[in-house]
C-alpha positions as CSV (number, residue, x, y, z in Angstrom):
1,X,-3.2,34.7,-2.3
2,X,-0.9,32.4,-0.7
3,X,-1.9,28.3,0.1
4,X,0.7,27.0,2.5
5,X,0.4,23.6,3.2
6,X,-1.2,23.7,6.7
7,X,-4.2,24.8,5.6
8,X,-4.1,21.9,3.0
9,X,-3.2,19.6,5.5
10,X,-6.6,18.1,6.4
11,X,-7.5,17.6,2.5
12,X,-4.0,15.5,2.0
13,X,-5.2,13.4,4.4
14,X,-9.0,12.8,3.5
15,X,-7.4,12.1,-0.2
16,X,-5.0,9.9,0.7
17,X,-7.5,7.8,2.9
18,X,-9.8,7.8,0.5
19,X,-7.0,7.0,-2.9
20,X,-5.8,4.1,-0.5
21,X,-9.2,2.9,0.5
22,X,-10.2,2.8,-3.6
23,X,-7.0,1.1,-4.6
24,X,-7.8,-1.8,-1.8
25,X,-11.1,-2.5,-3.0
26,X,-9.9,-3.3,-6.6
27,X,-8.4,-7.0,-5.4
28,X,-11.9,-8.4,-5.1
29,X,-12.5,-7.5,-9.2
30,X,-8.9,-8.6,-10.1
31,X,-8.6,-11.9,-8.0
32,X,-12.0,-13.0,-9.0
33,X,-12.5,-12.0,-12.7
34,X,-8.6,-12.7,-14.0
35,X,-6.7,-13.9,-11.0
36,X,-4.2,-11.3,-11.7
37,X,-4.5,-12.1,-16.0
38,X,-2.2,-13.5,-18.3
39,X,1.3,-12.7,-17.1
40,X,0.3,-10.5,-14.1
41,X,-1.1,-7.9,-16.7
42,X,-4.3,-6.9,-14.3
43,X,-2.7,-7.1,-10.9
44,X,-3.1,-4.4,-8.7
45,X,-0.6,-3.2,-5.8
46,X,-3.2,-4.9,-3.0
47,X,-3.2,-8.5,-5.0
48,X,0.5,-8.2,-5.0
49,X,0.5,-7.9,-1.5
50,X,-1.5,-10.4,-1.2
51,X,0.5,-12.9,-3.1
52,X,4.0,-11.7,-1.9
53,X,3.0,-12.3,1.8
54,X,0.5,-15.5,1.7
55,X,1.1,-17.3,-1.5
56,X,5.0,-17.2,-2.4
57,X,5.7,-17.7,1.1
58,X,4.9,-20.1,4.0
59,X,5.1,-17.7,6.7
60,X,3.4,-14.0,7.4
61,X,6.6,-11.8,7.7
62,X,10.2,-12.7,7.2
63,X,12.4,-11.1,9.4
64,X,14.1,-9.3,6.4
65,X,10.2,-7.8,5.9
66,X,9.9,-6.8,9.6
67,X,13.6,-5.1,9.7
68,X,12.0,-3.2,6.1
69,X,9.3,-2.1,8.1
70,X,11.0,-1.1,11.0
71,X,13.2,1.2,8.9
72,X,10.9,2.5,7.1
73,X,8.9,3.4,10.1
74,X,12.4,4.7,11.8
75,X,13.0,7.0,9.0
76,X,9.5,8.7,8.7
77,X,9.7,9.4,12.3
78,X,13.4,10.8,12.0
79,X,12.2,13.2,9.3
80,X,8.8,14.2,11.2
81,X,11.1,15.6,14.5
């Protein structure tokens, strides 16, 4: 029995949704209980988002952050053709 990846493809996605959707709602238990613990040791990748774009810097995006994005974005439609 073969499993090609089409056939996986609607899983992938409901498991990435879902693994991104879980990982978001830890900031509320690690800004509230620790605020991120001693020496960042409880952060999570959503409360370091938070504090790389709202505490460390005055403004939303740098332009160096939008020109990261825009790559990024570039590349994954470059590979997806």
């Amino acid at each position: 029995m073969r499993i090609t990846i089409p056939l996986l493809r609607p899983i992938i996605l409901v498991t990435a949704i879902m693994s991104t959707n879980g990982t978001l709602q830890l900031f509320d238990e690690s800004v509230n209980l620790t605020r991120g613990g001693p020496g960042n040791m409880t952060i999570t990748m959503s409360h370091y988002i938070y504090n790389t774009m709202f505490t460390r810097t005055r403004t939303s995006a740098t332009p160096r952050d939008v020109l990261r994005h825009f790559w990024s974005w570039s590349r994954c439609w470059l590979q997806s053709r």
